[in-house]
N, C-alpha and C positions, 0 to 999 in steps of 0.2 A: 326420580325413578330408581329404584330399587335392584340393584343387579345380583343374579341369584346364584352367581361365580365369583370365586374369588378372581383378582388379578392374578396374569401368569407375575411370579416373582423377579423375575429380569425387566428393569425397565425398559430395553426393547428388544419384543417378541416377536416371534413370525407367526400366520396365521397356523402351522401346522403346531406350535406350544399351545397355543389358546384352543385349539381342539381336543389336543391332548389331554387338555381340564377339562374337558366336558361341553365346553364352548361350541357353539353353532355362527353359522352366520347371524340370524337373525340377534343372539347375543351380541355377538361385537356390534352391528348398526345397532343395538341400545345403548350399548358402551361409548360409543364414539358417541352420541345424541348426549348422552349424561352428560360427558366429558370425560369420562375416565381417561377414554384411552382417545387416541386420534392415528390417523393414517400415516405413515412416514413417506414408505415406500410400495408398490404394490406387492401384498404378501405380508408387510412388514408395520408394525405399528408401536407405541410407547405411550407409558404411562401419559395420565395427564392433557390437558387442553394443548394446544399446538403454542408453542414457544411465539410471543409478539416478535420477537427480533431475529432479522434477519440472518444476521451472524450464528444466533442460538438453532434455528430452522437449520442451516448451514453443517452444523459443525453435528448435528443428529442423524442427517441424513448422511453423513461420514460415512459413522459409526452402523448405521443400517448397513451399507452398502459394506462396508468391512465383515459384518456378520454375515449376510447373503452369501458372500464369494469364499465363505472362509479363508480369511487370511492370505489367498492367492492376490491381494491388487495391494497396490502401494497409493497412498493419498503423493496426489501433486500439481499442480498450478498455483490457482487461486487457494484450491482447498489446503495445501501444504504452507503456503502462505499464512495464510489463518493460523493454522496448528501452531507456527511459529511466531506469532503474535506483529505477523510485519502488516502494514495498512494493505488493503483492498477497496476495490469500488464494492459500493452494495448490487449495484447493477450486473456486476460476476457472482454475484451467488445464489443466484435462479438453481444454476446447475453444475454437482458434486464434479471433479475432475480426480482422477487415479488413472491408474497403468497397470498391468501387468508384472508380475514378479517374469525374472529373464534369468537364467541363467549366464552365467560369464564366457559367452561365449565368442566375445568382442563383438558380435551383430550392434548396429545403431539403432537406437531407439527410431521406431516409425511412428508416423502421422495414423497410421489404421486403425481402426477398433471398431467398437459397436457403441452403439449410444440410444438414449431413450433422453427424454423431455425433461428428465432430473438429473441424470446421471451421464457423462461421457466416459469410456473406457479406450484408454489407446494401448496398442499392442506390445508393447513393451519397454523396459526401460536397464540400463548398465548397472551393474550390483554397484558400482563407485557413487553412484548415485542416490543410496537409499544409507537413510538416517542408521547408523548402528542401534540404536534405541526403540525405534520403535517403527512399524512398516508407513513411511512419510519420508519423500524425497528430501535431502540436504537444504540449508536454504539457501546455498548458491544453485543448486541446482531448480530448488524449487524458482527462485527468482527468475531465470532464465524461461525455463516452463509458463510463468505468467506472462513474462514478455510477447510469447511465442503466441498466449490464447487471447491477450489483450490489449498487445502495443507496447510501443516504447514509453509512452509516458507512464502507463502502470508499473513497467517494470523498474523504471528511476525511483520510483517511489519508493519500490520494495528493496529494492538494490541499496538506495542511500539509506535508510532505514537499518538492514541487516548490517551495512559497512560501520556504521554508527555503534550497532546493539557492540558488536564486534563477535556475530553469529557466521560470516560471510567474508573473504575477501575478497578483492579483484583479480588476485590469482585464481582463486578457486571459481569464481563465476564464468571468470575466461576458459578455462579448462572447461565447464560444464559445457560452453558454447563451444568448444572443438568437438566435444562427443555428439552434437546433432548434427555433425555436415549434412545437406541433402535434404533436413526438414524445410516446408516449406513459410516461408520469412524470416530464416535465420543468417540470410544478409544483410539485413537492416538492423535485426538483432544483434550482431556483431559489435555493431556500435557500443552496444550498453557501456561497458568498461570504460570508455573514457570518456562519456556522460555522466556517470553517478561521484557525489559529492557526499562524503558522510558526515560534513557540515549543516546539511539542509535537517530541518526542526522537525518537520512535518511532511505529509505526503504533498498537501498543499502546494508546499513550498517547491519542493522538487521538482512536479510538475512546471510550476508557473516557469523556474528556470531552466530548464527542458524548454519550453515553449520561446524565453525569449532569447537561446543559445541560439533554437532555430531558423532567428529573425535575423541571425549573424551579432549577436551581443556577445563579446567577450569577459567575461565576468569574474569578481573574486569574491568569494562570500563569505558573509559574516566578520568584516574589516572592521577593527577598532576606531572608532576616529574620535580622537582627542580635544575638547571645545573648553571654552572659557569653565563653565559649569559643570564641567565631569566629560568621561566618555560616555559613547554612547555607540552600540554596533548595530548597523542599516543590517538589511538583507544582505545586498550585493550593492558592490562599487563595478563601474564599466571600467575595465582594467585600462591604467595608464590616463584614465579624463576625472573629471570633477564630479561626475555623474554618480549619485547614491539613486539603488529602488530601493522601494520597502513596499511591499504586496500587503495590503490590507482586508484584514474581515471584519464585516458588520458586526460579527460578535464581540470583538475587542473592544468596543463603546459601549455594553449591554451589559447591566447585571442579570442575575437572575431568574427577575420578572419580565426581562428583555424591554426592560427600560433603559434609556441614553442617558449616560454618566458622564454628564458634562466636564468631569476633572480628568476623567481621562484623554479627551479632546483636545482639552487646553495644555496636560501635558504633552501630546502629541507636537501641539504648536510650537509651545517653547522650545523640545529638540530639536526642532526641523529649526528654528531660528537661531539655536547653536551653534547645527553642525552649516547650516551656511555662513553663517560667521566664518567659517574657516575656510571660504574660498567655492565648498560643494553645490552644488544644487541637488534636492529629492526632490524625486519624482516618485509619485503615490499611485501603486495599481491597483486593483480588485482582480478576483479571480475571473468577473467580465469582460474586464479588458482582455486578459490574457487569453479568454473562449477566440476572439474576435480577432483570428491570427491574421485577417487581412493587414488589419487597421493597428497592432500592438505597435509595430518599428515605428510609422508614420507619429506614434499617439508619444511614444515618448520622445523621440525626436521634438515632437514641439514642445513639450513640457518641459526639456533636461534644456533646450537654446543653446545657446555658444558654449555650455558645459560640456560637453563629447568634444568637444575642438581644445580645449584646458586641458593642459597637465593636471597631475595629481595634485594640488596643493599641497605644501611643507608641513610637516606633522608641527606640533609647538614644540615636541621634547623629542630626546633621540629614543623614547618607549615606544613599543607596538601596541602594548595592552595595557592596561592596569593592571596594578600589582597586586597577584595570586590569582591573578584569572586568567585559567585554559583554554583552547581555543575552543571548548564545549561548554563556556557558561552564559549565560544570556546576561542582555546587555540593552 
């Protein structure tokens, strides 16, 4: 199909530019059919077929919603998260989350706003709290904000993540958490701070330990431990017993073609037969077990046996690590 307008020149435009060219409705439904342009927001549209990935769909619809409001709202939750390259579920990015620009007038940011099917807007937000760079909350602050729109376990994620990047610290997320007194979940949220670990790899990871903190596991993560055949560093040791986890993904045994690379299996085994050597017992979870919060304590409890009741075993040397390794290199 043939279209007899050019494109407006901004990859995205609002329906009143593409009029401006000459454009009718009946033009953009053949535009959008071709593919040129596709829908964003209502009113609002962009070059090109609709982005496959979530995250891309995500981070467009920002950018709509920034040009719609002119520059009055600040990206933040999930969405500011993004910006700032810290992990998110895909499951939060249905819909854009921003604020309100606030003037510094100490008021605390509310839970109010308006909202639509794509888009949430809440009523305001503390200038302390908006990126100097660019209008997108801080990512302590931003962290705190995801906590708030999707739980503690999201927020671990984003939290250990930013503590890691070294974009965030537990100063500054604490503090973002004293500026919401009075929003609603920011008792639980309270927590975060001495939850987040910027030891953990992944969001994964963070989660899983989050989840088995919750089961009353005391934990220390990413412990060296010392075996005839080298070291080697688990996930997490249950602080004070013999007990190593190590949280496993199907994809770690998968090339490629997601086929099972049996040497990686068998190296698995050998470790595991290492660091028991030295006293430990691992126990192996999936991110299933860890879903299945009735049953995780029960599930390692039988698996770890008389290891939670064991001291820590005797390192073999008086090292923690190997030598020229940080407590940020894998292992």
């Amino acid at each position: 199909m043939e279209i007899t307008h050019a494109l407006p020149p901004d990859p995205i435009f609002s329906t009143a530019q593409a009029y401006a060219m000459g454009w009718c409705r009946r033009t953009l439904a053949e535009a959008r059919a071709a593919g040129w342009c596709h829908s964003v927001l209502r009113g609002w549209y962009a070059h090109g077929p609709s982005p496959a990935s979530p995250v891309d769909r995500h981070l467009e619809t920002v950018a709509a919603t920034h040009l719609e409001h002119e520059g009055r709202l600040v990206t933040s939750a999930v969405s500011a998260c993004l910006y700032h390259g810290l992990p998110v579920d895909d499951r939060d990015l249905a819909r854009v989350m921003v604020t309100r620009r606030a003037s510094d007038d100490g008021a605390t940011p509310a839970a109010h706003g308006t909202s639509t099917s794509r888009v949430l807007i809440r009523s305001s937000c503390r200038p302390e709290d908006v990126d100097d760079r660019a209008p997108v909350l801080t990512p302590a602050a931003a962290v705190v904000e995801y906590a708030l729109q999707s739980g503690l376990p999201a927020g671990v994620a984003a939290g250990d993540a930013a503590l890691r990047a070294g974009v965030a610290t537990v100063e500054g997320i604490t503090a973002a958490i004293g500026r919401r007194g009075g929003r609603n979940g920011i008792r639980r949220v309270s927590m975060l701070p001495g939850l987040l670990d910027p030891l953990a790899e992944n969001g994964g990871e963070s989660k899983a330990r989050l989840a088995l903190v919750q089961v009353g596991f005391d934990l220390e993560s990413q412990v060296w431990v010392e075996t005839s055949i080298g070291w080697f560093r688990p996930d997490w040791r249950v602080r004070g017993t013999a007990t190593l986890i190590e949280l496993d993904g199907v994809a770690k045994y998968l090339d490629e073609q997601g086929r099972l690379v049996t040497s990686r299996v068998r190296g698995d085994r050998t470790r595991d037969r290492a660091l028991e050597s030295t006293g430990h017992r691992v126990v192996h979870l999936s991110m299933d077990d860890i879903a299945a919060r009735d049953t995780l304590r029960p599930l390692v409890v039988q698996h770890a046996g008389d290891a939670l009741q064991k001291p820590t075993p005797p390192a073999l040397s008086a090292r923690t690590r190997p030598n020229g390794q940080g407590w940020g290199a894998t292992g």
